[in-house]
C-alpha positions in Angstrom: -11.3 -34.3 17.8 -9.2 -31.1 18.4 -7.2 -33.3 21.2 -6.8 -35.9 19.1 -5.0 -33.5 16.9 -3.3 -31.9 18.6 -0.3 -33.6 19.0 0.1 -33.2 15.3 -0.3 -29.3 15.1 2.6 -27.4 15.3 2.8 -25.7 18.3 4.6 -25.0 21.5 3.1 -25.2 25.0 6.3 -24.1 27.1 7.2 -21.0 24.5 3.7 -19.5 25.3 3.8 -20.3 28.6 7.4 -18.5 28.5 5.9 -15.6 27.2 2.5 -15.3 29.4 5.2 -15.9 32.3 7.8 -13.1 31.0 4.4 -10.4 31.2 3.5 -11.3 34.6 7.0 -11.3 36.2 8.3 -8.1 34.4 5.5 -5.9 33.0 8.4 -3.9 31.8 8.9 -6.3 28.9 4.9 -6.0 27.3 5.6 -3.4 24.9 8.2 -5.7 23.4 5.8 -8.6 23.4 3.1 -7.1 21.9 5.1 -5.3 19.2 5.3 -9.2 17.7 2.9 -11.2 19.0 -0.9 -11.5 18.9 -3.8 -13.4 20.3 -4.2 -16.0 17.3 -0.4 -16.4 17.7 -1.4 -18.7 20.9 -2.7 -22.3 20.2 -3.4 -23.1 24.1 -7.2 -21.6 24.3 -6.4 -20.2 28.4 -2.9 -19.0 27.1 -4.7 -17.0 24.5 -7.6 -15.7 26.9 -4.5 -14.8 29.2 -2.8 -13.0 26.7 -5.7 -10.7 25.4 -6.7 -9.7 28.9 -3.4 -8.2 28.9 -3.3 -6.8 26.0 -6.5 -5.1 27.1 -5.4 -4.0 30.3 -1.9 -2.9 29.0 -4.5 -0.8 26.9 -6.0 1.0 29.0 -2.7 1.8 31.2 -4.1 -0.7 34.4 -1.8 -2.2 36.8 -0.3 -5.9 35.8 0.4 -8.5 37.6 -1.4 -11.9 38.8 -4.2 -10.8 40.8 -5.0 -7.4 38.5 -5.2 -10.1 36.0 -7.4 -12.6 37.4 -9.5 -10.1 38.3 -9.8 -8.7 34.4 -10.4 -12.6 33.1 -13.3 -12.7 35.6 -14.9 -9.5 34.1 -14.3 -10.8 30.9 -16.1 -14.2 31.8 -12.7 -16.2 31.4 -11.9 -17.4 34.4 -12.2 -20.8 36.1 -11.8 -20.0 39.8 -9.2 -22.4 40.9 -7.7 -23.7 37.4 -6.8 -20.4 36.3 -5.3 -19.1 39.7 -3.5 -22.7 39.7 -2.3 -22.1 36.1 -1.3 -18.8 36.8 1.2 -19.3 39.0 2.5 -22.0 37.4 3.5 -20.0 34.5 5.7 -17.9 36.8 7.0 -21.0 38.3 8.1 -22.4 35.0 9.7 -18.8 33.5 13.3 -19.1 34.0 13.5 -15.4 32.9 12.3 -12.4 31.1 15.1 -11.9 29.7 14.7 -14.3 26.6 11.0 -13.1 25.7 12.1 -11.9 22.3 13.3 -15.5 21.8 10.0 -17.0 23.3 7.9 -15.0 20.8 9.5 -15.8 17.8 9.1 -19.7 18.2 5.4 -18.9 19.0 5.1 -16.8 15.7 7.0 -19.5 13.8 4.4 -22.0 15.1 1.5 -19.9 14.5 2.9 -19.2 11.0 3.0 -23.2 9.9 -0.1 -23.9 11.0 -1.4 -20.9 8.9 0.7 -22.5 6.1 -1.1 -25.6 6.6 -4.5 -24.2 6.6 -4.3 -22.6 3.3 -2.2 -25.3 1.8 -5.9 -27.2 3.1 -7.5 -24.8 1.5 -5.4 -24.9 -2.0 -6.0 -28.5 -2.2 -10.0 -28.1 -1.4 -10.3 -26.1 -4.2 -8.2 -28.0 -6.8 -10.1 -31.1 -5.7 -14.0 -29.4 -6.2 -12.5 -27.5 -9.1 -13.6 -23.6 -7.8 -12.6 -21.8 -11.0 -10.0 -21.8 -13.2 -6.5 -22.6 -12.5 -5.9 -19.0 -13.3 -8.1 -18.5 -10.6 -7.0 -20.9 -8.1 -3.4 -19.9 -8.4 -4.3 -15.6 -7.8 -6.1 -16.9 -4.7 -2.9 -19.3 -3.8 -0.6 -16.4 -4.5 -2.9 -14.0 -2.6 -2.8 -16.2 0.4 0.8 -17.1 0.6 1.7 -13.5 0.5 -0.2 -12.8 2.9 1.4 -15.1 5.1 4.8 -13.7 4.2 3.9 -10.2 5.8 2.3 -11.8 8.7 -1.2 -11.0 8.0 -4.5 -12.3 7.5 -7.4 -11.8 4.9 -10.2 -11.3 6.4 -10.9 -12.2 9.8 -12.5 -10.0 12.4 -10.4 -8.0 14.7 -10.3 -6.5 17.8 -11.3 -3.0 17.9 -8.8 -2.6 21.2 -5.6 -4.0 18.6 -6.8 -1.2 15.9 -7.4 1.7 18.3 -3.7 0.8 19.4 -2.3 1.0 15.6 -3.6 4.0 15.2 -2.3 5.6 18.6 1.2 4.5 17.4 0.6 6.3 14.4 -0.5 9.2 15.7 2.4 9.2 18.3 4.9 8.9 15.3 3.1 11.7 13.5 3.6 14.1 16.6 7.3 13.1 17.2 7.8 14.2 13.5 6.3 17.4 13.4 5.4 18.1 10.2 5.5 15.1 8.7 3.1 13.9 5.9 1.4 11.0 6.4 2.2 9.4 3.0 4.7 9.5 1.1 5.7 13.0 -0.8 4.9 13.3 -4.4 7.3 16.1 -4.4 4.7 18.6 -5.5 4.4 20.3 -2.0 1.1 22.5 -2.6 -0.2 19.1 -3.8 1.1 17.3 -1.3 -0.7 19.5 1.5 -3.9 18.5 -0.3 -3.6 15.2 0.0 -1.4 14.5 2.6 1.1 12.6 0.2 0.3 9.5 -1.1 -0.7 7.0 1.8 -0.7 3.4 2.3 -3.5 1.0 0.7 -4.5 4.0 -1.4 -6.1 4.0 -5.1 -5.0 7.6 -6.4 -6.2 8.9 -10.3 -4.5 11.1 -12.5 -6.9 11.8 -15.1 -6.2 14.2 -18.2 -6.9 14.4 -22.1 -4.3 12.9 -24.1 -1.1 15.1 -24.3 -1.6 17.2 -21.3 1.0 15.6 -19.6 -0.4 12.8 -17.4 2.9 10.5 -17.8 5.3 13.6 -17.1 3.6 14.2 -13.4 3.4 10.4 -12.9 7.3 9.7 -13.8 7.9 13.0 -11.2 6.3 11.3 -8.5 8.2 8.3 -9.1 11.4 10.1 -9.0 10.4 11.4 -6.0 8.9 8.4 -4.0 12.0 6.7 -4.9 14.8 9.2 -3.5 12.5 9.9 -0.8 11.9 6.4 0.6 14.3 4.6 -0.9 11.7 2.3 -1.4 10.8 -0.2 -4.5 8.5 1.7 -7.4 7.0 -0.6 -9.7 5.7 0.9 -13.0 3.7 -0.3 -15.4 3.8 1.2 -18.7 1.0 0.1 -21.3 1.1 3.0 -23.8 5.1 4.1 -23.8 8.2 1.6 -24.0 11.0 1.4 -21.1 13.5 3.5 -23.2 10.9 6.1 -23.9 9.7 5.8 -20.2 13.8 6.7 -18.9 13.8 9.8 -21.6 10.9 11.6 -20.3 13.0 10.5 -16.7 16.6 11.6 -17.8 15.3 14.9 -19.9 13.3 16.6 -16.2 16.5 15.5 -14.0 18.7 16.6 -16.8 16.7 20.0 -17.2 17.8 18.8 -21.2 15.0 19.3 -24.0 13.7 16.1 -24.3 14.0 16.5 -28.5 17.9 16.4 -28.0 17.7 13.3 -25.7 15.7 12.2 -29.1 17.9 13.4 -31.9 21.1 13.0 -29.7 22.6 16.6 -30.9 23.8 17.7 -27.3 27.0 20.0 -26.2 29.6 18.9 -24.1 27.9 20.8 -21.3 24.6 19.1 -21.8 26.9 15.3 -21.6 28.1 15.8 -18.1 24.7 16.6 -17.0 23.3 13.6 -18.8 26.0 11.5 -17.0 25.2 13.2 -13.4 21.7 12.6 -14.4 22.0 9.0 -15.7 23.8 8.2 -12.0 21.0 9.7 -10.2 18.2 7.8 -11.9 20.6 4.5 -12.4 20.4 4.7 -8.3 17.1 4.4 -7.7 15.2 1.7 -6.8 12.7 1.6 -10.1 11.2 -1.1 -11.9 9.8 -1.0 -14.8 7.3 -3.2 -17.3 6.4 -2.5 -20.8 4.3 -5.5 -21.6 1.0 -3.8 -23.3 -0.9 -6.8 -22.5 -0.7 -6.8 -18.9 -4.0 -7.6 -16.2 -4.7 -6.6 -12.6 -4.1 -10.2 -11.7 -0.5 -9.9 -13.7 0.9 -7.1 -12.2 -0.4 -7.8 -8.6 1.4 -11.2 -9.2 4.6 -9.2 -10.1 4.4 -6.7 -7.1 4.1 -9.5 -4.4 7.8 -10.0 -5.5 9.0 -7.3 -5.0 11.2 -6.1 -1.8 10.1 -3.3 0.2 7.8 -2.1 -2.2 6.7 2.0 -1.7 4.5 2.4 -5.2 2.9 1.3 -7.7 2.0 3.6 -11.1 0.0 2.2 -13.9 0.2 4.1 -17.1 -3.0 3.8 -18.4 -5.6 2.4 -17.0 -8.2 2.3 -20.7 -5.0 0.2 -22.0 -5.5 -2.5 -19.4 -7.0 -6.1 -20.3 -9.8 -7.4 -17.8 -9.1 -7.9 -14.4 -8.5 -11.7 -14.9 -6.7 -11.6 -17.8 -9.0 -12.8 -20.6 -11.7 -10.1 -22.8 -14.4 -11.6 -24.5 -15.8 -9.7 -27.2 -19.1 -9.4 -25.7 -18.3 -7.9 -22.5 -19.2 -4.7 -21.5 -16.3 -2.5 -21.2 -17.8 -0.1 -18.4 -18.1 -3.2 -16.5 -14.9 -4.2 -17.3 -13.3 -0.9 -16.4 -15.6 -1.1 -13.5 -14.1 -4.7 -12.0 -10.5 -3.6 -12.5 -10.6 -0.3 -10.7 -11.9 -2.9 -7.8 -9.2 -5.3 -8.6 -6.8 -2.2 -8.2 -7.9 -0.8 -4.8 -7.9 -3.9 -3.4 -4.2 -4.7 -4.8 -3.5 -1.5 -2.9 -4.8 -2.8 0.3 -3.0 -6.2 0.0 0.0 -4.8 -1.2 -0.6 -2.2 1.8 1.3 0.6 -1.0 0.0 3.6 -2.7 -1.8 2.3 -5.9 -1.0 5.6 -8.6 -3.4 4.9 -12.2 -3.6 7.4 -14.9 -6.4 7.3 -16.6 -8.0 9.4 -19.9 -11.2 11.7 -20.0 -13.8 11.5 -22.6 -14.0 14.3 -24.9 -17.2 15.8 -22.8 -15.1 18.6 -21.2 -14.3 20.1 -24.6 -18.3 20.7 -25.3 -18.6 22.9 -22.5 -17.3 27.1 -22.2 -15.1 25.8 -18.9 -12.7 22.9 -19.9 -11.2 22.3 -16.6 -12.4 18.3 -15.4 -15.2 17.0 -13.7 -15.6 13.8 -12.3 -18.2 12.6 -14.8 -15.9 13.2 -17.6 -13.9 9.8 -16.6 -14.1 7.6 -19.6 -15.9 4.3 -18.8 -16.4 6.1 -15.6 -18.5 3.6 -14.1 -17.0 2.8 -10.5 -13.8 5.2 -11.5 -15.0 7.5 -8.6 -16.5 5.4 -6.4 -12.9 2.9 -6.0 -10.1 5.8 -6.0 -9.5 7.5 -2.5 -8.1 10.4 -4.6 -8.7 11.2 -8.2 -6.6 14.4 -9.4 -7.4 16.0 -13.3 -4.9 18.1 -15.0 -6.0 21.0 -17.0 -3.6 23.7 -19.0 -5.2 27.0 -20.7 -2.5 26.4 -23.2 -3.3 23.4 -24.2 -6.8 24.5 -25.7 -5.1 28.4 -26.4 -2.0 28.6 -27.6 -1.8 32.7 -27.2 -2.8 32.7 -23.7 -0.9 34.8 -21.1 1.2 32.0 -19.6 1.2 28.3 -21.7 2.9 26.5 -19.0 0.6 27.6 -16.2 -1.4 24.3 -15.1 -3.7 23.1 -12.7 -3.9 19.9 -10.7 -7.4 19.7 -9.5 -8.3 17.6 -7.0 -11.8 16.0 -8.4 -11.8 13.6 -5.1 -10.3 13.6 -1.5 -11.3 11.3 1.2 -8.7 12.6 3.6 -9.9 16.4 2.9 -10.8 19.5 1.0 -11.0 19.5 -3.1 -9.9 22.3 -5.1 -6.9 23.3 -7.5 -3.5 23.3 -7.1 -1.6 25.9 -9.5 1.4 23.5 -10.9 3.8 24.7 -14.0 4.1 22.3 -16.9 8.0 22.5 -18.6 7.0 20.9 -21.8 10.1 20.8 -23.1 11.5 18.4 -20.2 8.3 17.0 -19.9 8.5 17.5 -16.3 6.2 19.1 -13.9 6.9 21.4 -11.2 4.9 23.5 -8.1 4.7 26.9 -8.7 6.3 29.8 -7.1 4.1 32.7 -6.9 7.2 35.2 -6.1 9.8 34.0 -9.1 8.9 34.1 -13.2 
């Protein structure tokens, strides 16, 4: 059936050929290959055999050329004695040069890429025909697998352990060319930062805090910072505050203005310019930002898979959100609820492939005990809080329970959760009066 078929799957025998050819004539060129292509890339079953015995060898720093390979396929149970040595020469017969790899890979990626289309366009019209689910439904799974697509990946799917051990040894060897480099990206908060080693890719991160202690000031920080930094897209999902109040908080910490003059307006000539500088600074980033109170999971990961080189994504808060699909029944248990969209967020973060940022509130149980600082099990609607975020963070400020104590603006990010290290507190300072927060120097007032 599969040769009947054949003819009408989009592929391209010579192109693969080309490439398989371009590896065994100049081993110089793998790197290049292997930067773009991958096994499931190959439509030609021996092609593909061909290509991850290289990849294998290529992994392990062995020799390559014909016989080194022939020899590999026949540990690896892949190799027809006098086909394959037949075929392999042939493909360096039928390579006019390795010059134009580059060239041969991306006609092999554009094939694999159309027949993915078509599978999941197969797949779309399976479940409209059978009627899986809503049409809600169907279109997050549509929308999920199309982008998908578009960044060249898969969901699901096993994978070699040899193609993951390699991603990682990149990573690493970026890492050590670096120096000091974080792995994530900076929050701008170094003693936080050195905690938790920035904020990192396909992470769920939570900001917890009682209402007022300044949850949204650290968040829009971060976002300042993730967006000079990277120059990256920040996507920010405000429930609670509207855009305009959202940019005041923003313009009062780059401003270093009291945030009640931004309010009432009543500011000195001095105090304009540095709005102006300010407003520039701010208009220049790359930040986008949606006050629509009734947003889901599903709505904003819809949004995101729009955006262009997306870097973060904050959600302000996460109690204000509606159900993971949307729709809130009266019935429903809201621990559950809270429950499915903290899973609905983490694994937005690992499509997406971007730090996921939510704020979230903590229940009045801290307040009960002598020491107020936050514990995990003070999450409201905890639930699965803990168990889904990769980092949860709570704030905590002496002076926002005493008023007379020694320093008000002393504060404390504690670090609740940490699946790349050690918990503990980080000493922050908390300027109310530009709603901003800051790390603190232990050698300056």
């Amino acid at each position: 059936m599969d040769e009947l078929l054949a003819g009408r799957v989009p592929q391209s025998l010579q192109a693969e050929q080309a490439v398989i050819g371009s590896m065994l004539i100049d081993p110089a060129c793998i790197p290049d290959v292997l930067k773009d292509a991958r096994a499931e890339h190959f439509y030609n079953k021996i092609n593909r055999d061909i290509f991850e015995t290289i990849f294998a060898m290529f992994n392990y720093g062995m020799t390559i050329d014909p016989i080194t390979v022939m020899e590999q396929m026949r540990e690896r149970g892949v190799f027809q004695e006098e086909s394959t040595r037949a075929y392999l020469l042939e493909l360096m017969q039928v390579t006019p040069t390795a010059a134009n790899v580059s060239e041969y890979v991306s006609i092999i990626r554009d094939k694999a890429l159309q027949r993915a289309l078509g599978q999941v366009a197969g797949e779309i019209t399976q479940m409209v025909n059978e009627g899986l689910g809503s049409a809600d439904d169907m279109l997050e799974s549509a929308e999920r697998n199309i982008y998908a697509l578009r960044r060249d990946r898969t969901i699901g799917g096993l994978k070699p352990i040899a193609e993951v051990v390699r991603e990682v040894y990149d990573n690493l060897n970026l890492l050590a060319q670096e120096g000091e480099r974080l792995p994530g990206v900076p929050t701008g908060l170094v003693d936080l930062d050195k905690r938790i080693l920035g904020l990192n890719k396909g992470e769920l991160v939570l900001i917890a805090s009682r209402p007022g202690m300044g949850k949204t000031s650290i968040a829009m920080n971060i976002v300042m910072n993730v967006a000079k930094v990277s120059g990256k897209a920040v996507a920010v999902f405000s429930l609670e505050m509207s855009r305009a109040q959202l940019v005041s908080r923003i313009l009062s910490g780059e401003s270093m203005i009291n945030n009640q003059k931004l309010l009432t307006g009543n500011l000195s000539a001095e105090e304009w310019r540095r709005i102006v500088t300010a407003a520039a600074t701010v208009s220049s980033a790359n930040v986008l930002i949606d006050d629509n109170p009734t947003l889901s999971v599903a709505d904003m990961n819809a949004q995101c898979r729009r955006v262009k080189n997306l870097g973060l994504v904050v959600i302000d808060y996460l109690q204000l959100m509606s159900s993971a699909g949307g729709k809130q029944s009266g019935g429903e248990n809201r621990q559950q609820i809270v429950a499915d969209m903290t899973r609905m967020l983490k694994i937005m973060a690992k499509e997406l492939d971007v730090p996921v940022l939510c704020l979230s509130q903590l229940s009045r149980a801290n307040e009960a005990r002598q020491d107020k600082r936050p514990m995990l099990s003070d999450l409201r609607e905890s639930g699965a809080i803990e168990q889904d975020a990769d980092v949860v963070i709570g704030l905590y400020r002496e002076g926002y329970y005493n008023k007379e104590c020694e320093n008000p603006n002393a504060a404390e990010a504690i670090v609740l959760k940490n699946r790349k290290g050690e918990t503990g507190i980080v000493n922050l300072v908390f300027l109310s009066e530009y709603t901003t927060y800051v790390s603190a120097d232990p050698h300056h007032e």
